[in-house]
N, C-alpha and C positions, 0 to 999 in steps of 0.2 A: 490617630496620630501616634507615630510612634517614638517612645520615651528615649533621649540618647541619657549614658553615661559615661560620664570620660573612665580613663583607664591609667593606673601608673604605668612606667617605665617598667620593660623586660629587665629584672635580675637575672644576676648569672646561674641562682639556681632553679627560675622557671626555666629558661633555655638548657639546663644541663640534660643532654641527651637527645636535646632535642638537632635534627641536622639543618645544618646552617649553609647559608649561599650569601656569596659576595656579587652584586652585578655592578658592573661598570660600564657606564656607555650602551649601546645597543646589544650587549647580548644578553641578555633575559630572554628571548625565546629560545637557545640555548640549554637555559639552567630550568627554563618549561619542561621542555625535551625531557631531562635527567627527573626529573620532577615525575614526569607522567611514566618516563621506563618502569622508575622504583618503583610505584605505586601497584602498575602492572607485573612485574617479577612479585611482590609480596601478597597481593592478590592471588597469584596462580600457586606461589608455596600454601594460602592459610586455605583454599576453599578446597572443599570436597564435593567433588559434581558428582552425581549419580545418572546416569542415561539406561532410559529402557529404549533398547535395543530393540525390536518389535513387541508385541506381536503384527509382524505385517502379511500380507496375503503371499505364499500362500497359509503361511505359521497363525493366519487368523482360526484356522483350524483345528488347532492344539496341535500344530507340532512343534516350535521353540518358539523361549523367550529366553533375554537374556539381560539379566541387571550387571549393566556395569558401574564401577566407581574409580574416578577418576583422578588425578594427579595431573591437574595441568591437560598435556597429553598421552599421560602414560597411564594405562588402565593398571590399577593396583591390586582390583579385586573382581570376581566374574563370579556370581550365581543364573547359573542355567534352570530353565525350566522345561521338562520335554512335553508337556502337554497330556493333555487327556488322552489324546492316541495313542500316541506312543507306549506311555504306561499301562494304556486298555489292552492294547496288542498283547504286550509282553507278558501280563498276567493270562491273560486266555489262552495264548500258546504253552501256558505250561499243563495243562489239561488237553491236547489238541495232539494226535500222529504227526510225523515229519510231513505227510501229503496234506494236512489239512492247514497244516501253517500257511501253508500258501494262500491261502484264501485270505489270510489276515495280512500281511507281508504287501501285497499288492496293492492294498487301500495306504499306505503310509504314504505314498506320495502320488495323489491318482494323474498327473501329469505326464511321469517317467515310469511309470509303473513296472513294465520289464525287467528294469534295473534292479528295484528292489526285488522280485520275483529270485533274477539270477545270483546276485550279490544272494540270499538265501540257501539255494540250491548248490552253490558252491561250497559253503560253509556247512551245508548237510553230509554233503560228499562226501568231504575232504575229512571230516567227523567221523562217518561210516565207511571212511577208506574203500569206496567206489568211487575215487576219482577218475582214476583208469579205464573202468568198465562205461564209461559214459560217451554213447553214439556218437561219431564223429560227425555226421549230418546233424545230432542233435547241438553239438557244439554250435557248427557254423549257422544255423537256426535262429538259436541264441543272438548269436553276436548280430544276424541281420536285421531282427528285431530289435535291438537294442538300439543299433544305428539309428532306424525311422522312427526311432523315440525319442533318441536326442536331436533329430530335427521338430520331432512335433512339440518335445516342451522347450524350444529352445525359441521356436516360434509362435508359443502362447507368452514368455518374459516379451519378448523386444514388441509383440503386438499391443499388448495391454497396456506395457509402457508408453508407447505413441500416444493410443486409444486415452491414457492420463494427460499426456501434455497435449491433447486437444487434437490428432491425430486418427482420428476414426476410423481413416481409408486404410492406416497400417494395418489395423485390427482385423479389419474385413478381407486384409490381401493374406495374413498370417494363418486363421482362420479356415482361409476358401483352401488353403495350403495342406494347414494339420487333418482337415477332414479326407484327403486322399489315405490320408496314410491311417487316419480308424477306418477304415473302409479296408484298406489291407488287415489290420487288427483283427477285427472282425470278421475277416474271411477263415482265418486262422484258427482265433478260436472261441468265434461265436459270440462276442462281444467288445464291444467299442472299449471300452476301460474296467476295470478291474477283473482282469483276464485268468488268471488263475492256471494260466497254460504251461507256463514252466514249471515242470516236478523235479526232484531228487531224483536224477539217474537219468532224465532226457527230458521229455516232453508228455503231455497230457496225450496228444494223437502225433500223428506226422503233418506236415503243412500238406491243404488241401492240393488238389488235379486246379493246373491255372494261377496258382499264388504267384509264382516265379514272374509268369506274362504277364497279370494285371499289374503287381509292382512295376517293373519295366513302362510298362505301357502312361502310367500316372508321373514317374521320375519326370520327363522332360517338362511336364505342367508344376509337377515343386518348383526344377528348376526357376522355370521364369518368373514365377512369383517370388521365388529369393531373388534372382534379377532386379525387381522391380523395384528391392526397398532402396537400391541403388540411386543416390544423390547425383552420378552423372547420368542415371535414367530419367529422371524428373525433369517436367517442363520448368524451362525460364519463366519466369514471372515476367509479366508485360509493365 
């Protein structure tokens, strides 16, 4: 059972500072309102939130994390973490030829791989001022590759996404997609992902006899399969 004890009357100096409301009539849900704003506004001034920002896939693999802390909404402070890769990278390539970076450059994101490849190769160049001297076929090479890389990690995010919210069929349409274009990869240069084909000044070889037509010939099957994740292409539910 629990003990009551009665209470004196509020003096003026237990209430001093303390803030006061007047209700009259029905409006105290009103002075609720004001009641729960304050509460909320002095809440989001006194707390210090701190959000780890991943590691999520693909940064489950050492490549970032990121501690934020917070201000309400407003991030006030930001320690990064670049991971074991990243920092493994950087240290080996200091002992490593500009041709051998490559080799290490290409694993940092083995999705878009290319990208990091060229994003390298350019910054080699441009260093050893052969930007000029660099094959005009090896250029456009370059860039076509890059293209069918940002379709194929473009279509591992939005598949695996699906494949999370219960979506399966995205996965396996995304998937049946990206595997055309390692099969281009691979014709190239002799490996599905971490390709090591782009060097400082052009290319590892030239693209194979047939690269041009088998591309060509697999496009209109990407096509439909990006077609497909189309919401006006899906059946009506019955």
């Amino acid at each position: 059972m629990s003990t009551l004890h009665a209470t004196g009357p509020a003096t003026d100096d237990l209430a001093e500072g303390a803030p006061q409301y007047t209700a009259n009539g029905g409006d105290w849900d009103d002075i609720a309102a004001q009641i729960a704003a304050r509460d909320e506004a002095d809440r989001l001034q006194r707390d210090r939130v701190v959000v780890n920002m991943g590691p999520v896939h693909p940064s489950t693999h050492g490549v970032l994390r990121l501690v934020l802390e917070t201000d309400g909404e407003t991030v006030t402070e930001l320690r990064a973490g670049t991971g074991f890769l990243h920092t493994g990278i950087e240290k080996n390539m200091e002992y490593r030829t500009w041709v051998q970076g490559e080799t290490f450059v290409t694993r940092m994101d083995y999705v878009a791989p290319f990208f990091q490849e060229v994003g390298y190769a350019l910054a080699v160049e441009k260093l050893l001022g052969i930007t000029d001297d660099v094959p005009e076929k090896a250029t456009v090479a370059r860039v076509v590759l890059m293209e069918l890389n940002r379709i194929a990690s473009h279509v591992v995010a939005v598949g695996s996404a699906g494949n999370e919210m219960g979506g399966t069929t995205l996965m396996t349409i995304s998937f049946r997609c990206r595997e055309n274009i390692l099969r281009a990869f691979e014709m190239a240069s002799g490996l599905r992902m971490n390709h090591a084909y782009v060097r400082p000044g052009g290319l590892a070889q030239d693209l194979p006899e047939g690269f041009t037509d088998f591309v060509r010939s697999v496009m209109p099957n990407i096509k439909n399969d990006l077609a497909s994740w189309s919401p006006c292409s899906w059946p009506t539910p019955s």
